[in-house]
C-alpha beads as a LAMMPS data file, in Angstrom:
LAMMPS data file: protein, C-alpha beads

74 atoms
73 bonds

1 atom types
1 bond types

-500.0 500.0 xlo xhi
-500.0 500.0 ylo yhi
-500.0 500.0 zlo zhi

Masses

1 110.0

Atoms # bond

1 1 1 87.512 -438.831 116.523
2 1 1 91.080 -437.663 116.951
3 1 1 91.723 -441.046 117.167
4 1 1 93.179 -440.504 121.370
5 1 1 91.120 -443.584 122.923
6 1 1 89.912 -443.060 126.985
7 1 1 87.739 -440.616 128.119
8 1 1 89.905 -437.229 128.921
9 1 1 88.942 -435.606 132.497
10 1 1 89.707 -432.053 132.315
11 1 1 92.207 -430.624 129.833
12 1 1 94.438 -433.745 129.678
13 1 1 97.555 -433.953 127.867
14 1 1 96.350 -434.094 124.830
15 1 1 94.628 -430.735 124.470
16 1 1 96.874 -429.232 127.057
17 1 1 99.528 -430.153 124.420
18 1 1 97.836 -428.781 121.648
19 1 1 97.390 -425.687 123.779
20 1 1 100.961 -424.788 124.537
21 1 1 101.684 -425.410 120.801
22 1 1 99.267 -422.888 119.644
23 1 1 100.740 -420.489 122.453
24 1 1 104.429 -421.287 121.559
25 1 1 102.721 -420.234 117.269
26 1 1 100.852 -417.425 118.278
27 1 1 97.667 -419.380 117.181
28 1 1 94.245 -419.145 118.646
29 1 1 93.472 -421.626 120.555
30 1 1 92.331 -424.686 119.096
31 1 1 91.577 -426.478 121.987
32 1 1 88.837 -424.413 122.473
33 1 1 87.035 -426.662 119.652
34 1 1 86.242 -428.935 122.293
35 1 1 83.432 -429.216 124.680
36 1 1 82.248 -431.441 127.086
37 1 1 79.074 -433.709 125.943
38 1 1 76.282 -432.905 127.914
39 1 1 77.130 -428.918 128.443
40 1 1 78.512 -428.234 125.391
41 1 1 81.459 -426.030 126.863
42 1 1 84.815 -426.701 127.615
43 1 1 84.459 -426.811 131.486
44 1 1 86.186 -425.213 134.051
45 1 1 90.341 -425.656 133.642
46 1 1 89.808 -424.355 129.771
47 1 1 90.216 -420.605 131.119
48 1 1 93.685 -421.340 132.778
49 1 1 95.286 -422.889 130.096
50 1 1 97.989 -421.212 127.223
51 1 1 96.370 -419.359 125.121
52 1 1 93.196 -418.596 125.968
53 1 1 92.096 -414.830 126.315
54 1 1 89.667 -416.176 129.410
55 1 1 86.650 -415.578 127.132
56 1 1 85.633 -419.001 125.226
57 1 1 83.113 -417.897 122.912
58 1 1 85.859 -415.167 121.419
59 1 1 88.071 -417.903 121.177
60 1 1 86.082 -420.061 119.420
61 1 1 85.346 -417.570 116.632
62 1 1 89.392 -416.346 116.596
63 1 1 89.807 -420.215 115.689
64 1 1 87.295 -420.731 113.265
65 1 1 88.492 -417.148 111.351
66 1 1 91.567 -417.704 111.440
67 1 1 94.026 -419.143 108.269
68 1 1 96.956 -419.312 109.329
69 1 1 97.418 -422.949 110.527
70 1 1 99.692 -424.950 108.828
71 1 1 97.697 -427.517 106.530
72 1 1 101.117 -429.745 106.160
73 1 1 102.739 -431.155 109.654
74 1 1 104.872 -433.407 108.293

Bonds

1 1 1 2
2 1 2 3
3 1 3 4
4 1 4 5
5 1 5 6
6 1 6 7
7 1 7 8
8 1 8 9
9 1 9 10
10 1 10 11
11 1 11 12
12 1 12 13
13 1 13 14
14 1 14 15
15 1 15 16
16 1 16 17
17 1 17 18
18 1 18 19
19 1 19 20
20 1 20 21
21 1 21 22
22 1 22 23
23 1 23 24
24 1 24 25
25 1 25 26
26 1 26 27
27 1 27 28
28 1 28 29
29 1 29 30
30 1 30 31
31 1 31 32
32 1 32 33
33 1 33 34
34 1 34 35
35 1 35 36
36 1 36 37
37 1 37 38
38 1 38 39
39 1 39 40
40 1 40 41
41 1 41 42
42 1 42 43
43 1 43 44
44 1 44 45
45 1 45 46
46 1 46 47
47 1 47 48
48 1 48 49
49 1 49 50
50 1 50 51
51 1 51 52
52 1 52 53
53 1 53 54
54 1 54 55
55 1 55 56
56 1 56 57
57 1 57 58
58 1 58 59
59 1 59 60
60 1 60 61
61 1 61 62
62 1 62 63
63 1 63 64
64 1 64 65
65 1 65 66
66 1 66 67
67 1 67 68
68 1 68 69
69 1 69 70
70 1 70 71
71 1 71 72
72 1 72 73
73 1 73 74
């Protein structure tokens, strides 16, 4: 849906991109949004990644609470 194309093994560069930015704001983690198909969590190199606290289901909920992403990029 993020428009990406291929099938990302692991964290990728994508998300591992949108990780370190979120680190480098002081955001939650947004890449915690995304889980693999089947088992519905982010498998197993999500925990050693920027900005995680090591405990996905906290960071899920710090990401959904939270307001203070930008809504303009440009």
């Amino acid at each position: 849906m993020a428009g990406i194309g291929g099938i990302a093994q692991g964290m990728g560069p994508h998300l591992r991109k949108i990780a370190d930015w979120c680190n480098l704001h002081g955001f939650p983690p947004l890449h915690a949004l995304v889980v693999r198909n089947k088992e519905g969590d982010p498998g197993d190199g999500y925990r050693r990644c920027a900005a995680t606290s090591g405990d996905w289901r906290l960071d899920v909920r710090e990401c959904i609470a939270f307001r203070g992403y930008p809504t303009d990029l440009r």
